[in-house]
C-alpha positions in Angstrom: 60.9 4.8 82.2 63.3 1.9 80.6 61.9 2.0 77.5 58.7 0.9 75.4 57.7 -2.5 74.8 58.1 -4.5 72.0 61.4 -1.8 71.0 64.8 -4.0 71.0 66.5 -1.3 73.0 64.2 -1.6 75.9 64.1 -5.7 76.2 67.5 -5.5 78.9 66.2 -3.1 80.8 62.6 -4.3 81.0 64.8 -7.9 81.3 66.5 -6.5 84.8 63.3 -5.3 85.9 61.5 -8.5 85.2 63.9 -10.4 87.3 63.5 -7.6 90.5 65.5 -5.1 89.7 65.0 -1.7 92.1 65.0 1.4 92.2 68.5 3.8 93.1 68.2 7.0 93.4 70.9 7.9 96.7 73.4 6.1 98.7 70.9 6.0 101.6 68.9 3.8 98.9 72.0 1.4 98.7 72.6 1.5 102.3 69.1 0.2 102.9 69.6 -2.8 100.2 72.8 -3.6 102.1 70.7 -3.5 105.5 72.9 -0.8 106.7 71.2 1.9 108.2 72.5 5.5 107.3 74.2 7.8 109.6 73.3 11.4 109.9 74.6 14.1 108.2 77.5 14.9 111.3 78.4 18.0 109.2 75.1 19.5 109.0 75.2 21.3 112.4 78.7 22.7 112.0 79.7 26.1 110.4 79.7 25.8 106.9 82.6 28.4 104.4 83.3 28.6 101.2 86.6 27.0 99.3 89.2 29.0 99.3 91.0 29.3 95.8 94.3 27.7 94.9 95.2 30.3 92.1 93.7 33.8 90.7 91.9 32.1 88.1 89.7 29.8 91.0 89.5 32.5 93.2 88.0 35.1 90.6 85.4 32.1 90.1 85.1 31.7 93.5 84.5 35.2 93.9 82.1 35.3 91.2 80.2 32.5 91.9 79.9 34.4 95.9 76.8 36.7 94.4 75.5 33.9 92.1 75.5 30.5 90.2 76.6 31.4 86.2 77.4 29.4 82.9 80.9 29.8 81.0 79.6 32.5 79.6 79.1 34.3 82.6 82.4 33.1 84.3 84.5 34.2 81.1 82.8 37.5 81.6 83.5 37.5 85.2 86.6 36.4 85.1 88.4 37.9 82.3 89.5 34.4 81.5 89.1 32.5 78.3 86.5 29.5 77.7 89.8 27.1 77.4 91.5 27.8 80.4 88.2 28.5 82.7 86.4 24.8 81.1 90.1 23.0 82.2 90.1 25.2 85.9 86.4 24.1 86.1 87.2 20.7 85.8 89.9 20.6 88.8 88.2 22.7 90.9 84.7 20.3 90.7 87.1 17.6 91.0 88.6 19.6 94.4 85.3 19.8 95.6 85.4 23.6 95.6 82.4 24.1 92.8 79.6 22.0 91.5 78.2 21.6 88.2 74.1 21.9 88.2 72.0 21.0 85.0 72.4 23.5 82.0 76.3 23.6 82.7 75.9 26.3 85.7 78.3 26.3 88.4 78.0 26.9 92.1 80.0 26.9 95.1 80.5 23.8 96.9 80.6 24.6 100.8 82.7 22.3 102.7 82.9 22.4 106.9 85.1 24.5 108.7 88.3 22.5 109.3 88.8 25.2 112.7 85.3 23.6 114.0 
Protein backbone atom coordinates (compact mmCIF):
# COMPACT_ATOMS: atom_id res chain seq x y z
CA UNK A 1 0.00 0.00 0.00
CA UNK A 2 1.80 3.63 -0.79
CA UNK A 3 0.30 5.23 1.84
CA UNK A 4 -3.05 6.83 3.15
CA UNK A 5 -4.79 9.70 1.62
CA UNK A 6 -4.83 12.97 2.54
CA UNK A 7 -1.05 12.11 4.70
CA UNK A 8 1.84 14.35 2.95
CA UNK A 9 4.03 11.31 2.95
CA UNK A 10 1.89 9.37 0.68
CA UNK A 11 0.97 12.35 -2.04
CA UNK A 12 4.37 11.12 -4.36
CA UNK A 13 3.67 7.90 -4.26
CA UNK A 14 -0.09 8.01 -4.85
CA UNK A 15 1.35 10.95 -7.44
CA UNK A 16 3.43 8.06 -9.53
CA UNK A 17 0.51 5.91 -9.36
CA UNK A 18 -1.85 8.48 -10.64
CA UNK A 19 0.18 9.04 -13.62
CA UNK A 20 0.49 4.83 -14.41
CA UNK A 21 2.89 3.71 -12.45
CA UNK A 22 3.07 -0.42 -12.25
CA UNK A 23 3.73 -2.87 -10.33
CA UNK A 24 7.62 -4.68 -10.00
CA UNK A 25 8.01 -7.35 -8.19
CA UNK A 26 10.93 -9.64 -10.49
CA UNK A 27 13.10 -9.06 -13.45
CA UNK A 28 10.66 -11.18 -15.48
CA UNK A 29 8.25 -8.13 -14.55
CA UNK A 30 10.74 -5.69 -16.19
CA UNK A 31 11.55 -7.85 -18.97
CA UNK A 32 7.78 -7.81 -19.95
CA UNK A 33 7.69 -3.78 -19.72
CA UNK A 34 10.76 -3.84 -21.97
CA UNK A 35 8.78 -6.28 -24.38
CA UNK A 36 11.46 -8.76 -23.86
CA UNK A 37 10.39 -12.05 -23.23
CA UNK A 38 12.29 -14.03 -20.50
CA UNK A 39 14.54 -16.90 -21.04
CA UNK A 40 14.30 -20.01 -19.01
CA UNK A 41 16.12 -20.87 -16.15
CA UNK A 42 19.18 -22.89 -18.31
CA UNK A 43 20.57 -23.81 -14.84
CA UNK A 44 17.65 -25.39 -13.56
CA UNK A 45 18.17 -28.90 -15.05
CA UNK A 46 21.90 -29.08 -14.20
CA UNK A 47 23.49 -30.57 -11.05
CA UNK A 48 23.31 -28.12 -8.41
CA UNK A 49 26.52 -28.07 -5.13
CA UNK A 50 27.16 -26.22 -2.59
CA UNK A 51 30.04 -23.20 -2.35
CA UNK A 52 32.99 -24.31 -1.38
CA UNK A 53 34.70 -22.09 1.38
CA UNK A 54 37.60 -19.67 0.78
CA UNK A 55 38.91 -19.83 4.47
CA UNK A 56 38.07 -21.88 7.82
CA UNK A 57 35.90 -19.29 8.96
CA UNK A 58 33.34 -19.67 5.57
CA UNK A 59 33.76 -23.19 5.52
CA UNK A 60 32.68 -23.80 9.21
CA UNK A 61 29.60 -21.62 8.11
CA UNK A 62 29.32 -23.46 5.15
CA UNK A 63 29.45 -26.53 7.11
CA UNK A 64 26.99 -25.31 9.46
CA UNK A 65 24.59 -23.99 7.38
CA UNK A 66 24.85 -27.94 5.40
CA UNK A 67 22.20 -29.31 8.35
CA UNK A 68 20.30 -25.95 8.58
CA UNK A 69 19.55 -22.18 7.98
CA UNK A 70 20.72 -20.17 11.52
CA UNK A 71 21.00 -16.49 12.88
CA UNK A 72 24.44 -15.05 14.21
CA UNK A 73 23.69 -16.46 17.14
CA UNK A 74 23.63 -19.79 15.91
CA UNK A 75 26.63 -19.34 13.50
CA UNK A 76 28.80 -17.84 16.51
CA UNK A 77 27.86 -20.99 18.31
CA UNK A 78 28.59 -23.10 15.38
CA UNK A 79 31.40 -21.68 14.49
CA UNK A 80 33.40 -20.78 17.45
CA UNK A 81 33.81 -17.41 15.87
CA UNK A 82 32.93 -14.03 17.30
CA UNK A 83 29.83 -11.84 16.13
CA UNK A 84 32.50 -9.22 14.57
CA UNK A 85 34.40 -11.29 12.45
CA UNK A 86 31.45 -13.80 11.44
CA UNK A 87 28.93 -10.31 10.59
CA UNK A 88 32.23 -8.99 8.29
CA UNK A 89 32.69 -12.95 6.69
CA UNK A 90 28.87 -12.82 6.25
CA UNK A 91 29.03 -9.87 4.31
CA UNK A 92 31.74 -11.25 1.63
CA UNK A 93 30.50 -14.45 1.47
CA UNK A 94 26.69 -13.10 0.45
CA UNK A 95 28.45 -10.76 -1.66
CA UNK A 96 30.41 -14.20 -3.22
CA UNK A 97 27.27 -15.62 -3.75
CA UNK A 98 28.08 -18.53 -1.44
CA UNK A 99 25.16 -17.70 1.38
CA UNK A 100 21.96 -15.74 1.38
CA UNK A 101 20.41 -13.61 3.87
CA UNK A 102 16.44 -14.57 4.46
CA UNK A 103 14.14 -12.26 6.63
CA UNK A 104 14.97 -12.26 10.46
CA UNK A 105 18.85 -12.13 9.57
CA UNK A 106 19.02 -16.09 8.95
CA UNK A 107 21.49 -17.32 6.57
CA UNK A 108 21.36 -20.20 4.06
CA UNK A 109 23.40 -21.66 1.46
CA UNK A 110 23.38 -20.32 -1.83
CA UNK A 111 23.72 -23.34 -4.49
CA UNK A 112 25.42 -22.40 -7.58
CA UNK A 113 25.77 -25.01 -10.81
CA UNK A 114 28.42 -27.34 -11.18
CA UNK A 115 31.15 -25.66 -13.12
CA UNK A 116 32.24 -29.67 -14.21
CA UNK A 117 28.62 -29.92 -15.92
Amino acid sequence: VPGCVGQTLSEGPLAILREGARLVTSAEDVLLDLGLEPQPDLTAAKTERPPQGENELQKAVLKALLREPLGIDGLCAATGSDADALIAELGVMEIMGQIRRESGNIFTLAIRVSPTE
